[in-house]
N, C-alpha and C positions, 0 to 999 in steps of 0.2 A: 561491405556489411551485408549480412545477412538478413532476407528480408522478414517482417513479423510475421506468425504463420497464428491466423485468426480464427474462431471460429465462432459464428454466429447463431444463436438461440433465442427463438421467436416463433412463438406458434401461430402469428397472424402472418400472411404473407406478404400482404402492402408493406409491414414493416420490416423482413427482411428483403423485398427487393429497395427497398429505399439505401438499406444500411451499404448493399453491395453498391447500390451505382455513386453511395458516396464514398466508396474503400476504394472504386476503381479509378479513381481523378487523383488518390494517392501514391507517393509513391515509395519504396522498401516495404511494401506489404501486402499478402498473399492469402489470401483467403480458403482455407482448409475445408472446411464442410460448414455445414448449415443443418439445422435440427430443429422440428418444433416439437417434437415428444420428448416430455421430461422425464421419460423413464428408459430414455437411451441414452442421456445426456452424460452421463459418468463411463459406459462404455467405450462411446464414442471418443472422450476425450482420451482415454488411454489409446486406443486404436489412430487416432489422426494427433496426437502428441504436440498440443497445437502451443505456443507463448503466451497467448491470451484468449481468454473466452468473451463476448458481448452477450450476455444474459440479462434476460427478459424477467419481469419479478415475477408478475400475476400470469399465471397458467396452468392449463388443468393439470389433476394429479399435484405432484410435488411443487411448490413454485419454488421462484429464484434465492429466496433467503435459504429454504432444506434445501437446497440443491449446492450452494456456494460451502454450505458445513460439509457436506458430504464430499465436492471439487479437492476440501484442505485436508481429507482424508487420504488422497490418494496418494503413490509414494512420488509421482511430478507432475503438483497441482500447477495449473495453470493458471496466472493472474485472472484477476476479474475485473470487467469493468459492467457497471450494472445499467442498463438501457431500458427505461420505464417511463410512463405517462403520467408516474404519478411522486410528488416530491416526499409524499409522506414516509418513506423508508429509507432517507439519505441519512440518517444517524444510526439504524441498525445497520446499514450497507458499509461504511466508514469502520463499525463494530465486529465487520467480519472481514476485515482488511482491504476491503476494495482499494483500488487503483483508483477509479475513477465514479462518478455517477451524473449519467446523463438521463439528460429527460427530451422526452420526445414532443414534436418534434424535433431530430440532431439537427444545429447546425456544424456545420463542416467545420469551420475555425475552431468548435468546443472539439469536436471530434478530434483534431489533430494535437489539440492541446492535452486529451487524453491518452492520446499514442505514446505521446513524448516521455509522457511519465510511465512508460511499463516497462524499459529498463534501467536498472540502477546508475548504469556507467556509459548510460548517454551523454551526449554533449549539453540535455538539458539539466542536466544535476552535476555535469561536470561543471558547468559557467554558473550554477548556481549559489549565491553569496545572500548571506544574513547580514540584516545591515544591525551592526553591534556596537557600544560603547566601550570603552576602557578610559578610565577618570575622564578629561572632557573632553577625549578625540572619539571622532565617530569613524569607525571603518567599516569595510567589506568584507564578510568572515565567511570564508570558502566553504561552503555547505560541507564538504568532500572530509574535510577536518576535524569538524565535529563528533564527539563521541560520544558526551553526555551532556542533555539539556536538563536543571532540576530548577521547579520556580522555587521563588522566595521573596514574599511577601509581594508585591505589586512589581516583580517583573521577573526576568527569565534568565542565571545563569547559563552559559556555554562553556562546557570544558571543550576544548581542541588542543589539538598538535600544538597551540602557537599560545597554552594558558586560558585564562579566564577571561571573559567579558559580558556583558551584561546585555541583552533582550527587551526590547519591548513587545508587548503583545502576551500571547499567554501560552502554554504547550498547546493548546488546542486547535489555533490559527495556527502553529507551527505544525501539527500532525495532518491536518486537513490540507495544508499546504502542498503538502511532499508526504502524502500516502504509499505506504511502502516502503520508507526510506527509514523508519523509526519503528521502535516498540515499544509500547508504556508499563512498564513494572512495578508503577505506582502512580499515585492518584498523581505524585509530584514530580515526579522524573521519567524524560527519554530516552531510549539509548539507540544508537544508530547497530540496525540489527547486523548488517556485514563484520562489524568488528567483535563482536561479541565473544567470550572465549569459552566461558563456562560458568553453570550456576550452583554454589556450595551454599551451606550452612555452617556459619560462624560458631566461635566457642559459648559462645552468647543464645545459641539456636536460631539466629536470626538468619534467613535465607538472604543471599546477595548477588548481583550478575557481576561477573569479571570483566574488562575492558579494555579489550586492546588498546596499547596510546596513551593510557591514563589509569591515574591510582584510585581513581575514584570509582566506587564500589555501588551501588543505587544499592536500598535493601527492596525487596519484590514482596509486594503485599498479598498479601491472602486472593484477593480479587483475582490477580493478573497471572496468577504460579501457573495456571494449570494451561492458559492459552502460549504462555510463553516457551513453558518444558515442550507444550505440543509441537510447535516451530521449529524447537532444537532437534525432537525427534526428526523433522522430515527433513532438515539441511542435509 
């Protein structure tokens, strides 16, 4: 496996050498550069092409939230995972698709638990399972299967490979979950973005995403059109 190729943004210094002495007691990952000027940060990232960024919010100039719009601009943004002092910006951070969001001080165990999740078809989204109903058996619903989650009324259908079952908890705790692995096209429905095929307009004018695996259709609201066509542009 090829190891993760990181790079690190932080304009205090204490907090990028922390960040490295705790990447370097890990192991499959490689540390690319390092930046505290935010107005190289986008350069940089096309020139060292890195899998992931650890971005800092608050710093002069542009901070971490214009900086992350501007990352998903480019034609191969690099995940993010946002590293900050402060918890107040964990629901715009989540809003701009982060991976992860940690807060300082890291500790290591959070740190690796946010590696795990920055690629899709690692072993920790491959082993990972929804724990699901169908009438009164409860099983293990292979994350990987999944294709459309839509709630309804006080819980959470899942369409997969394998039919219908039912959710507890809400999309919310499912997107925060597993960041990255979903896209929301309406206040009520997920769709697992790898499968996605394309988005039309019905006879009806109603906008809808298509779905590998499955006949079901989400309709994409007003809200989400324009962050979701953006995604399709850069795949």
């Amino acid at each position: 496996m090829k190891p993760l190729k990181l790079f690190i943004v932080d304009d205090e210094p204490p907090a990028v050498e922390r960040m490295t002495s705790l990447l370097a007691d890990m192991p499959d990952v490689e540390i690319v550069g390092c930046e505290s000027r935010s107005d190289r940060v986008l350069e940089r990232c096309v020139e060292l092409a890195p899998d992931a960024i650890l971005l800092d919010i608050e710093m002069p100039g542009l901070d971490g939230m214009q900086l992350a719009t501007r990352i998903h601009d480019l034609k191969s943004p690099p995940q993010i995972i946002f590293v900050t002092a402060y918890e107040d910006y964990a629901v715009d951070a989540f809003g701009l698709e982060a991976v992860d969001y940690l807060v300082k001080p890291v500790r290591p165990g959070r740190l690796q638990q946010a590696l795990k999740r920055l690629q899709p078809e690692s072993a920790y989204l491959e082993s990972a399972h929804l724990a699901a109903r169908i009438g009164d058996r409860l099983i293990r619903l292979p994350l990987q299967s999944v294709r459309v989650l839509v709630a309804s009324d006080k819980c959470v259908i899942a369409h997969s490979l394998d039919g219908q079952s039912l959710l507890d908890g809400s999309l919310k705790q499912i997107e925060e979950q597993y960041p990255g692995h979903f896209v929301r096209v309406h206040r009520n429905a997920l769709v697992s973005r790898s499968h996605i095929r394309s988005v039309y307009r019905n006879s009806d004018g109603i906008e809808r995403v298509e779905i590998e695996g499955t006949d079901v259709q989400p309709e994409i609201s007003r809200r989400n059109r324009g962050e979701l066509k953006r995604w399709l542009k850069q795949s």
